[in-house]
Each structure stands twice: as structure tokens, then as C-alpha cells.
N, CA, C and O atoms as a GROMACS GRO file, in nm:
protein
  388
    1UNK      N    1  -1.557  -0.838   2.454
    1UNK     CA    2  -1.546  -0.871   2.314
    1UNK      C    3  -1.410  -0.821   2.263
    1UNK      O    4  -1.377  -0.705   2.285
    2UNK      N    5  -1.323  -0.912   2.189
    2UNK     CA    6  -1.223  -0.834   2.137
    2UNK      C    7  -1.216  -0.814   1.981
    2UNK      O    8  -1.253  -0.901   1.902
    3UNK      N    9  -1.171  -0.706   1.948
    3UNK     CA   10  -1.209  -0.638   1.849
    3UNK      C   11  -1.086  -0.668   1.746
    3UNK      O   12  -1.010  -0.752   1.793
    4UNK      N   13  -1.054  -0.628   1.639
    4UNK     CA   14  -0.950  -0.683   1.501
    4UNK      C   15  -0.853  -0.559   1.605
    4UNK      O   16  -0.746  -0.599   1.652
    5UNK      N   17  -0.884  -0.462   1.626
    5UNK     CA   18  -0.776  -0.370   1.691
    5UNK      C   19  -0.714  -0.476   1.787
    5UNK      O   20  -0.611  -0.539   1.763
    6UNK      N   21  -0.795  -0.488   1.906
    6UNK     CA   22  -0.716  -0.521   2.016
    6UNK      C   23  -0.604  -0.686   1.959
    6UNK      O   24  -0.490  -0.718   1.990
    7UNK      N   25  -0.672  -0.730   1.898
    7UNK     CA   26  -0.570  -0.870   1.820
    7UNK      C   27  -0.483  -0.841   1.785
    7UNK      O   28  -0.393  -0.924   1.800
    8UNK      N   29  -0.446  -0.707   1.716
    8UNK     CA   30  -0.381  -0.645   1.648
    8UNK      C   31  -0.259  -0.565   1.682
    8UNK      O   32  -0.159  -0.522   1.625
    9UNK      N   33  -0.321  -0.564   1.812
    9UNK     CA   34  -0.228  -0.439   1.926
    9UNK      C   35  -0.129  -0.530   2.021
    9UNK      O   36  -0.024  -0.496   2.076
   10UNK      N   37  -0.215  -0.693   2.022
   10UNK     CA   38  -0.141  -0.749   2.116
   10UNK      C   39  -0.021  -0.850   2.025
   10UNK      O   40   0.071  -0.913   2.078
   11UNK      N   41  -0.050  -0.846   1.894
   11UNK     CA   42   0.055  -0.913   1.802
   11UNK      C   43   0.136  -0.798   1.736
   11UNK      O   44   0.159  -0.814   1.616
   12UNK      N   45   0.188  -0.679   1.797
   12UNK     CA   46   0.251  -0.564   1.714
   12UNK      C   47   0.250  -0.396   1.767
   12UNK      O   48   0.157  -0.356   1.697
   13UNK      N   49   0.267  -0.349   1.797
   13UNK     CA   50   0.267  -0.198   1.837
   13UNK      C   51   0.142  -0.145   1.781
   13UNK      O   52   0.133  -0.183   1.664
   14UNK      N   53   0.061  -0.086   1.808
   14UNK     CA   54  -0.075  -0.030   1.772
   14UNK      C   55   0.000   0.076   1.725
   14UNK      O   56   0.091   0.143   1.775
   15UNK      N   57  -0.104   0.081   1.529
   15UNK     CA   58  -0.093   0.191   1.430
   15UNK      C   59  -0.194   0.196   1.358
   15UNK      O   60  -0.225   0.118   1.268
   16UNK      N   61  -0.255   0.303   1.398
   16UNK     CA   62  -0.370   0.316   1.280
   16UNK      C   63  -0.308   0.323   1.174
   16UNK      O   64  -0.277   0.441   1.190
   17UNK      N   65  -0.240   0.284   1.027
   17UNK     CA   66  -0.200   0.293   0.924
   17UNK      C   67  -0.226   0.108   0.924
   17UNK      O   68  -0.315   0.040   0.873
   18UNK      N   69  -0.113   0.074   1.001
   18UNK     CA   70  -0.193  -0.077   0.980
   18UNK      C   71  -0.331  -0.165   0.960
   18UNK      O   72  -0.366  -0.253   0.881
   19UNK      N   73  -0.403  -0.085   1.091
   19UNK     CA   74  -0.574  -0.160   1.072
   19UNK      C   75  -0.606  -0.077   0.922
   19UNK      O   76  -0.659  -0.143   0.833
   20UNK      N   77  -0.574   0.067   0.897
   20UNK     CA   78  -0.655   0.109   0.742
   20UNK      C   79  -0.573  -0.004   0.669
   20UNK      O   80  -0.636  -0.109   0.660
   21UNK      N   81  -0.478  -0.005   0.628
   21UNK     CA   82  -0.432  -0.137   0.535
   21UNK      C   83  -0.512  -0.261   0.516
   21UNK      O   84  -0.586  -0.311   0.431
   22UNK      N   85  -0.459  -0.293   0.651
   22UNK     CA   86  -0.549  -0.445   0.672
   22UNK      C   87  -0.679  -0.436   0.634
   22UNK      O   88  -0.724  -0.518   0.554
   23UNK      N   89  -0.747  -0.348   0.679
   23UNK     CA   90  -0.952  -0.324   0.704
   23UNK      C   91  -0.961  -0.304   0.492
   23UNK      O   92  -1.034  -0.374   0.422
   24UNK      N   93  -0.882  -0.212   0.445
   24UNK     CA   94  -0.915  -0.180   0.281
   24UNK      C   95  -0.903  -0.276   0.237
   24UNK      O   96  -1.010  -0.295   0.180
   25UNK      N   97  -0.840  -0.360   0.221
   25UNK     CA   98  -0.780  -0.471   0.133
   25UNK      C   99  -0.947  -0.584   0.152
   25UNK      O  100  -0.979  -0.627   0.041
   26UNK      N  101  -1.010  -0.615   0.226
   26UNK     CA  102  -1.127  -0.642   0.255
   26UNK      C  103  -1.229  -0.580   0.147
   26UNK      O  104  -1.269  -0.660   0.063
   27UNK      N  105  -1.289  -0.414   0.136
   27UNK     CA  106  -1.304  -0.374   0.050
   27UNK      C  107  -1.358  -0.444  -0.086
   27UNK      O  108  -1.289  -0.536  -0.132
   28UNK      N  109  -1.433  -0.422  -0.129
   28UNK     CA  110  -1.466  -0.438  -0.298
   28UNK      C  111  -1.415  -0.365  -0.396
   28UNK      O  112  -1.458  -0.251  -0.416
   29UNK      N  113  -1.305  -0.427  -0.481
   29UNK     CA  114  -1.268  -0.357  -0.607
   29UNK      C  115  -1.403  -0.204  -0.643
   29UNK      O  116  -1.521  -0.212  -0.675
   30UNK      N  117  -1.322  -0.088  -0.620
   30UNK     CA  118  -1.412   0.027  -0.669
   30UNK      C  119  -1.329   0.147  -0.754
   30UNK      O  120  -1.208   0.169  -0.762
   31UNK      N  121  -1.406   0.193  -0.794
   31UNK     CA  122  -1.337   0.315  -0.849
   31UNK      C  123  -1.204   0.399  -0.844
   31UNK      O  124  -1.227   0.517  -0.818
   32UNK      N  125  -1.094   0.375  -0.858
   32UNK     CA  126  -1.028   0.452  -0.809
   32UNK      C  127  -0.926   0.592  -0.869
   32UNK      O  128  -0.848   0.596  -0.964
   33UNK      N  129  -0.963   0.692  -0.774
   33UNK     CA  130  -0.900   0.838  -0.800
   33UNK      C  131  -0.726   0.788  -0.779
   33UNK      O  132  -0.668   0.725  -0.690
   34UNK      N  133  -0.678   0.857  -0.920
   34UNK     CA  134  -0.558   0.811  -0.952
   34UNK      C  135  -0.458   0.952  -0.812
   34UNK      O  136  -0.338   0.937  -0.787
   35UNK      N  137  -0.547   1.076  -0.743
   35UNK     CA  138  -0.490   1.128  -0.674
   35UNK      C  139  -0.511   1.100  -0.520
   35UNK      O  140  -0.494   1.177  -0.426
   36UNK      N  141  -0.562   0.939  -0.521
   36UNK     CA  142  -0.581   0.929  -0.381
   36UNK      C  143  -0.441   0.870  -0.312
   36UNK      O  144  -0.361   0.810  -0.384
   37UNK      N  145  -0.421   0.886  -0.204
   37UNK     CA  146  -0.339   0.837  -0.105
   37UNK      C  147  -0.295   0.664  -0.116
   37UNK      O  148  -0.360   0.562  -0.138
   38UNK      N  149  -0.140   0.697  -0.085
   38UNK     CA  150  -0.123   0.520  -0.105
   38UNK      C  151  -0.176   0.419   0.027
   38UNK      O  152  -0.166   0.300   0.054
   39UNK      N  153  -0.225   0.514   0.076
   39UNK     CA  154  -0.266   0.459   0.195
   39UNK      C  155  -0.359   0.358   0.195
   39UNK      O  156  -0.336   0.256   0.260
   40UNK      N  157  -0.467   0.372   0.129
   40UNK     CA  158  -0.554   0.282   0.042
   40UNK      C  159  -0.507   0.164   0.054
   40UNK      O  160  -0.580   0.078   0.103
   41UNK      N  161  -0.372   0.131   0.012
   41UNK     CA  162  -0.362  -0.019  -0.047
   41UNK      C  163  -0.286  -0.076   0.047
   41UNK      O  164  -0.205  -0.016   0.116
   42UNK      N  165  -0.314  -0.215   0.053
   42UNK     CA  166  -0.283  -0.269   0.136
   42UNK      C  167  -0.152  -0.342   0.143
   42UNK      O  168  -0.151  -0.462   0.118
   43UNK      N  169  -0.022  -0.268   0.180
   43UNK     CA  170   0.102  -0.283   0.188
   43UNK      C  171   0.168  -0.277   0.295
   43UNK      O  172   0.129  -0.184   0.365
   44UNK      N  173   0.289  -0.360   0.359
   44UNK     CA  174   0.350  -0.385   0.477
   44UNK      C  175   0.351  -0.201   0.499
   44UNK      O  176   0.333  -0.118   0.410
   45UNK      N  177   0.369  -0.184   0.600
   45UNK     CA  178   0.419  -0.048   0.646
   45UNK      C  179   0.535  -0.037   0.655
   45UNK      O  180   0.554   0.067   0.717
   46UNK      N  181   0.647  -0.092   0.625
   46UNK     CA  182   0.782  -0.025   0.609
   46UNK      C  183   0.742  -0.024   0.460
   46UNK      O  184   0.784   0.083   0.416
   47UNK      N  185   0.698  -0.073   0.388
   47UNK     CA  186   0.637  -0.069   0.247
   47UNK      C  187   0.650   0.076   0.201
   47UNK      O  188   0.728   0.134   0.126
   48UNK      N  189   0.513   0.121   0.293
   48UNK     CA  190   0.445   0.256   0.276
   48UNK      C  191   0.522   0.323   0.301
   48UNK      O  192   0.550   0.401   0.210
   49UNK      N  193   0.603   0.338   0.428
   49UNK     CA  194   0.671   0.403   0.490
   49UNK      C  195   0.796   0.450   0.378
   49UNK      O  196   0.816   0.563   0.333
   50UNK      N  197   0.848   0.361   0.358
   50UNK     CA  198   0.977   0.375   0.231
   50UNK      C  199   0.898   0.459   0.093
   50UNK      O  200   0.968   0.547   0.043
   51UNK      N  201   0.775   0.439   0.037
   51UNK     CA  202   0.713   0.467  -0.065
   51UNK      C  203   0.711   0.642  -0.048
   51UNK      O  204   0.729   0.725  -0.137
   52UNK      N  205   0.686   0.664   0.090
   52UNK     CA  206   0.611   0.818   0.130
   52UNK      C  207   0.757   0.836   0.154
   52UNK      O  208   0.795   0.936   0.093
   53UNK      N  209   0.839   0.785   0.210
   53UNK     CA  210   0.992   0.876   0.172
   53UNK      C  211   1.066   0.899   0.083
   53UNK      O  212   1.176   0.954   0.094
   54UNK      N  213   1.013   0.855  -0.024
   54UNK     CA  214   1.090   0.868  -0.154
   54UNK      C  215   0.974   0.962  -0.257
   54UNK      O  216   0.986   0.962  -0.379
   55UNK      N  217   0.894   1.019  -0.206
   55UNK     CA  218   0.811   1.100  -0.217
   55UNK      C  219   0.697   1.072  -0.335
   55UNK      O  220   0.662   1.159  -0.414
   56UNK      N  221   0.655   0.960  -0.333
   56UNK     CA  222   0.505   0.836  -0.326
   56UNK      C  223   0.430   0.867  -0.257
   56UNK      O  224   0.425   0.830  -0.140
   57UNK      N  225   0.358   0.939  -0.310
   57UNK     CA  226   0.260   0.938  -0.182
   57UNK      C  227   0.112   0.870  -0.284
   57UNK      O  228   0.054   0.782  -0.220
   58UNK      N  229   0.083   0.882  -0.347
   58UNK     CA  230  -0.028   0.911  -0.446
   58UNK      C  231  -0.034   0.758  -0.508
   58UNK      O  232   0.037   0.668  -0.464
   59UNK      N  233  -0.151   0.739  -0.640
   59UNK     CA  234  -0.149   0.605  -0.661
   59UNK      C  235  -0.112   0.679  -0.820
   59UNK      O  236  -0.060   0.610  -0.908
   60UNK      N  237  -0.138   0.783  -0.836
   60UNK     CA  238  -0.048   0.851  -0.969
   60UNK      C  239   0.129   0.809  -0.982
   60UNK      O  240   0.194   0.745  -1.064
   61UNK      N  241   0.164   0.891  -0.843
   61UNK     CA  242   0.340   0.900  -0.788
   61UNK      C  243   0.365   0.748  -0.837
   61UNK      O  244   0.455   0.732  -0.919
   62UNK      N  245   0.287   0.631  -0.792
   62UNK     CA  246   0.351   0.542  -0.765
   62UNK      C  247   0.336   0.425  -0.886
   62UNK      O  248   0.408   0.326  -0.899
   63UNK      N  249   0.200   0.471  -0.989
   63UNK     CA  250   0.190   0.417  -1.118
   63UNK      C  251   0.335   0.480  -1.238
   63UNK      O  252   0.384   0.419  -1.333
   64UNK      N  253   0.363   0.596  -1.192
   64UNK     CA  254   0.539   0.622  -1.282
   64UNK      C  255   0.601   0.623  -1.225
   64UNK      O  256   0.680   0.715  -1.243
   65UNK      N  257   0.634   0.522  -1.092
   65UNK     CA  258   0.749   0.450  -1.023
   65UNK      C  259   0.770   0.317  -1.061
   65UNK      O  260   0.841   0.256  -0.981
   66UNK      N  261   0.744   0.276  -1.123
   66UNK     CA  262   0.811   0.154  -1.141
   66UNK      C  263   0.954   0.100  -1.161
   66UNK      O  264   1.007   0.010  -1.097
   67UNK      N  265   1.002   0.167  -1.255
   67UNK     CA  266   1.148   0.150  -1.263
   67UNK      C  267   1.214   0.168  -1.136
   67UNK      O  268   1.296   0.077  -1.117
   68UNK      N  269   1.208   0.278  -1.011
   68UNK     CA  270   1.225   0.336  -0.894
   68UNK      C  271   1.226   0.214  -0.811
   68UNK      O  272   1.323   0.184  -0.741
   69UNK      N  273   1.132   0.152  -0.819
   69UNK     CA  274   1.086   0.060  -0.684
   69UNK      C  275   1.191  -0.025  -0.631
   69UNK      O  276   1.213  -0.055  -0.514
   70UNK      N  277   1.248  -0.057  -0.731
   70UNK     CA  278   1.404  -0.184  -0.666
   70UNK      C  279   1.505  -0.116  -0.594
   70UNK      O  280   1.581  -0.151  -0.504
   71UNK      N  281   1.488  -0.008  -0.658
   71UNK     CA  282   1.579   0.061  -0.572
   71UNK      C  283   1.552   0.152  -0.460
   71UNK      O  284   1.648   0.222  -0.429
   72UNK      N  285   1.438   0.169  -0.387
   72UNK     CA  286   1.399   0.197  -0.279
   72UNK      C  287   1.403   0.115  -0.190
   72UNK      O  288   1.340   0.010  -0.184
   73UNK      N  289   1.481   0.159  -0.114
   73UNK     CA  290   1.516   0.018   0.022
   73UNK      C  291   1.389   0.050   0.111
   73UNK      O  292   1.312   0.145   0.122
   74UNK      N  293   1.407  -0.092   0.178
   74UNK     CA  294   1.239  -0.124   0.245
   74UNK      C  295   1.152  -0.151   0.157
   74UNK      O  296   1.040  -0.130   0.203
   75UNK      N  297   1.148  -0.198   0.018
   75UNK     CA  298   1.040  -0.230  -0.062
   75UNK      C  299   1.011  -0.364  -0.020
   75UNK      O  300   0.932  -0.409   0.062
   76UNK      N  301   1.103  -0.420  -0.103
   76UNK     CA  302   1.139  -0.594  -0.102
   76UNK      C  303   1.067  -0.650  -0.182
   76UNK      O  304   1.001  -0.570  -0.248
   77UNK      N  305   1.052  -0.743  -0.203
   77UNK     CA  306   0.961  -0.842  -0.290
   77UNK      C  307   0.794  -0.862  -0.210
   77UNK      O  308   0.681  -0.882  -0.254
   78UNK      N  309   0.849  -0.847  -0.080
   78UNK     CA  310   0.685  -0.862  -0.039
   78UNK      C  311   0.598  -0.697  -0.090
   78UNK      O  312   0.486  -0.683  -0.140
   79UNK      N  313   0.671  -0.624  -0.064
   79UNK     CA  314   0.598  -0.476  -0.129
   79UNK      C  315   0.598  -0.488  -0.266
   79UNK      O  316   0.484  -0.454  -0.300
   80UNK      N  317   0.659  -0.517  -0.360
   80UNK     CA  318   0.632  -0.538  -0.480
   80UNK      C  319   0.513  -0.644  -0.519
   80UNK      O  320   0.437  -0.621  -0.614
   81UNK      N  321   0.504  -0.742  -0.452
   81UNK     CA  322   0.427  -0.841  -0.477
   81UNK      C  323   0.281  -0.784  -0.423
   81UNK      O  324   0.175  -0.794  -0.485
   82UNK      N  325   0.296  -0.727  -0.308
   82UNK     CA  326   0.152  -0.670  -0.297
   82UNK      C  327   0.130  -0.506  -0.399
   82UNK      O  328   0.020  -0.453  -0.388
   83UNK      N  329   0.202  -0.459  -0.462
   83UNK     CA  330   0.180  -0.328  -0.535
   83UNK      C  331   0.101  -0.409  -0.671
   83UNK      O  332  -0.015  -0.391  -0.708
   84UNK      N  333   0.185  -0.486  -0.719
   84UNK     CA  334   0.126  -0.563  -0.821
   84UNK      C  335  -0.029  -0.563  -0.803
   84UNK      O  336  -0.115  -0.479  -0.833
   85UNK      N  337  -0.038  -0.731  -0.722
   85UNK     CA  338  -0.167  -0.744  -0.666
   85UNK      C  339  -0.292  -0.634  -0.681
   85UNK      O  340  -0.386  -0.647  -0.759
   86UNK      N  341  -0.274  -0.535  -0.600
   86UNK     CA  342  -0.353  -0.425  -0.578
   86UNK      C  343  -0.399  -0.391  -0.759
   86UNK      O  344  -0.505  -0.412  -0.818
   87UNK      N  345  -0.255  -0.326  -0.811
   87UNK     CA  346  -0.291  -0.277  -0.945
   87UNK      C  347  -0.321  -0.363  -1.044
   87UNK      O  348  -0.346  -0.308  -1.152
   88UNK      N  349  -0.328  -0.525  -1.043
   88UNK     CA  350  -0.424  -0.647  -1.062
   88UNK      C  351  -0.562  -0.585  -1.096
   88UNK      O  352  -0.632  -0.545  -1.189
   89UNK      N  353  -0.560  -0.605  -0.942
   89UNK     CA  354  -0.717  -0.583  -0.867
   89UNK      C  355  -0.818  -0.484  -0.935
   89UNK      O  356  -0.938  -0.495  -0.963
   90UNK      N  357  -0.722  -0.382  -0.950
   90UNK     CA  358  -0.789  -0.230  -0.998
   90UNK      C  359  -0.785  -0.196  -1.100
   90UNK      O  360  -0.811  -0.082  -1.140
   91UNK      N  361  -0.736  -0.334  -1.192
   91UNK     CA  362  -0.714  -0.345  -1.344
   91UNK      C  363  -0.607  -0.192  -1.367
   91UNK      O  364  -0.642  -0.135  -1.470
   92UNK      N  365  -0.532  -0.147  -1.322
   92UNK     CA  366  -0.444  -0.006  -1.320
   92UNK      C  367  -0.338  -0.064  -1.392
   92UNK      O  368  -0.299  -0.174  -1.354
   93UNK      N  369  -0.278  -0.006  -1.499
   93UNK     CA  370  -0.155   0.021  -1.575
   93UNK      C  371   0.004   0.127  -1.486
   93UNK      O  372   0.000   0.241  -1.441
   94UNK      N  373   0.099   0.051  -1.488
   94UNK     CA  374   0.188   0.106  -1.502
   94UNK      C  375   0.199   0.278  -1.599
   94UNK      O  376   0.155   0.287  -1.714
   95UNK      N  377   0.243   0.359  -1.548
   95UNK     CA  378   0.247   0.485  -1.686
   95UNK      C  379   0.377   0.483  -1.705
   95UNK      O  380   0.470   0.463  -1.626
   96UNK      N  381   0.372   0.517  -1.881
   96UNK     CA  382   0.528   0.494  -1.903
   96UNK      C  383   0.585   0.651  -1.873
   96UNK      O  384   0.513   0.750  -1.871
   97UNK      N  385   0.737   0.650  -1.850
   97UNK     CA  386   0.787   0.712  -1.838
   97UNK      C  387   0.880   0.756  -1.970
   97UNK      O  388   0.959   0.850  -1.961
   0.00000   0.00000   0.00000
């Protein structure tokens, strides 16, 4: 039987950060702790990767990043377009700065 991993492993370098991405985004809109991990949401991994180096880690960090985001290289429009999305989803506000 092959599993969403092994599909996964043979189209890309095996990372658990990817299948949690991929597997959450599946998920039902729920509750969410504004101090949980951006890991949660389902964003390219140079996405994340760029987000957690500019020291994003949180869905707090990254609700008073907005202005920030264009200018973090590795975002791009596809990471923006899925940050949106997500905070769509979770009915979540931008915080002003």
C-alpha cells in the first residue's frame, strides 16, 4: 500500500514539516491559539522557512507582520497568497502596528 508519505518522498526529499502542512490544511476550521506555531498552516516551506528566520514563528509574530512580509525574501506571492487564505479561513485579523 502506498501511503501520502511515500508519494510524497518520491516527488521531493522527505520532510516531516511538509506532510504536517499538507495533512493540516485538510483539517476543519477550529479554534485557534494566537501562540501556536506557524507550523499549523499550510505554507510552501521555503515560506516557513523564511517566516522562522526572520523570527515568525507564532500566528501572533506573524498577524503584526504584515507590513514585513514583502520584504522577506522567500515569501513570494505564493506565501502571501496562502497566509491570506489561512487567515480567511480562521476569520483572523491582521494587528495593527
Amino acid at each position: 500500500m502506498v501511503t501520502f508519505a511515500d508519494d510524497l518522498d518520491k516527488k521531493t526529499k522527505f520532510n516531516p514539516q511538509t506532510i504536517l502542512l499538507s495533512v493540516s490544511w485538510r483539517d476543519e476550521p477550529k479554534k485557534i491559539n494566537l501562540d501556536e506555531s506557524i507550523a499549523i498552516m499550510d505554507l510552501p516551506v521555503r515560506t516557513y522557512q523564511s517566516l522562522q528566520k526572520n523570527g515568525i514563528e507564532t500566528i501572533k509574530d506573524l498577524l503584526k507582520s504584515k507590513n514585513r512580509l514583502k520584504n522577506i525574501s522567500g515569501i513570494g506571492e505564493l506565501g502571501i497568497n496562502r497566509i491570506e487564505l489561512f487567515l480567511k479561513r480562521y476569520k483572523l485579523n491582521w494587528i495593527e502596528q
